[in-house]
C-alpha positions in Angstrom: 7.8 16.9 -22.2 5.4 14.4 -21.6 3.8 14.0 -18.1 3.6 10.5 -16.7 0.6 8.8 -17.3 0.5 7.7 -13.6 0.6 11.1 -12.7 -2.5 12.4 -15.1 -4.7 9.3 -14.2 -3.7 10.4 -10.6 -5.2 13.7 -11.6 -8.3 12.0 -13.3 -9.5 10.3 -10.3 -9.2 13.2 -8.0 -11.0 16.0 -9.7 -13.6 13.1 -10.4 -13.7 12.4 -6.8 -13.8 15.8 -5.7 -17.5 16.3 -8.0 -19.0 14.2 -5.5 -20.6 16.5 -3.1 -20.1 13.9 0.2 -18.8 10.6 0.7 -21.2 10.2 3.7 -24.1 8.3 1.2 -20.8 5.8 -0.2 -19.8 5.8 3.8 -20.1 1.5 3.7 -18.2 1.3 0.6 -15.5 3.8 1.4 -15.0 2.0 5.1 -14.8 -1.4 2.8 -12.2 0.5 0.5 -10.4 1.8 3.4 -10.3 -2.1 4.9 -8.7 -3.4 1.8 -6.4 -0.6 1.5 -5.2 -1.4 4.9 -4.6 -4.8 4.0 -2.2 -3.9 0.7 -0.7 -1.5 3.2 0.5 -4.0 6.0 1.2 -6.6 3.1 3.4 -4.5 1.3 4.7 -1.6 4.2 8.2 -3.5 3.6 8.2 -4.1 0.2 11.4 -2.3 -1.5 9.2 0.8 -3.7 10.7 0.2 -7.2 9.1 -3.4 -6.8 5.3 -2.5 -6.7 4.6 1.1 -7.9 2.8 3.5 -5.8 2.8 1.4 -2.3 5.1 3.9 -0.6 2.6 7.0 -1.0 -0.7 4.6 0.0 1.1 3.8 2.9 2.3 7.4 3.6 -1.4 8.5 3.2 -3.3 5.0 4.9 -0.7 6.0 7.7 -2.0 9.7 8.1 -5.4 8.7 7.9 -4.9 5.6 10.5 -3.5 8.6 12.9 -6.6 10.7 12.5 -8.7 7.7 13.2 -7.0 7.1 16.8 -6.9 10.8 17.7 -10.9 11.1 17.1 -11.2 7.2 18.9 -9.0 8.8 22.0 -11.2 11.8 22.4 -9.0 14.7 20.5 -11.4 15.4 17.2 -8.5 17.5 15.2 -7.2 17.3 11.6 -8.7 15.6 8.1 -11.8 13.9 9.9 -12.9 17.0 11.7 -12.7 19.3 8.6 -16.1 18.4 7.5 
């Protein structure tokens, strides 16, 4: 059986991401990622999933991540930002 070549690209890009020891010197051009991302997520949050491939997990992840960003902008640091 032959895994889905969505899924092995998938796979690709994490492990290469993962060799970078810290975001923090790319922090401009991940916050400029992150700005686009949010923009394909509020353009196509309603979009039916079979329609455009892979918009139901970015928005399931974009949506975690927004929820990290208000709990460190209300004062409660807990979660994926504060595991540095």
């Amino acid at each position: 059986m032959n895994a889905h070549p969505d899924a092995l690209h998938r796979v690709e890009v994490i492990e290469a991401l993962e060799a970078i020891p810290s975001l923090d010197a790319h922090g401009e051009l991940a916050r400029l990622i992150l700005a686009e991302t949010a923009l394909l997520v509020e353009k196509y949050r309603y979009v039916r999933r079979h329609d455009i491939p892979h918009i139901a997990e970015l928005i399931g992840l974009y949506d975690v991540l927004w929820q990290e960003v208000e709990m460190v902008k209300a004062g409660r640091p807990k979660g994926l930002l504060n595991d540095r």
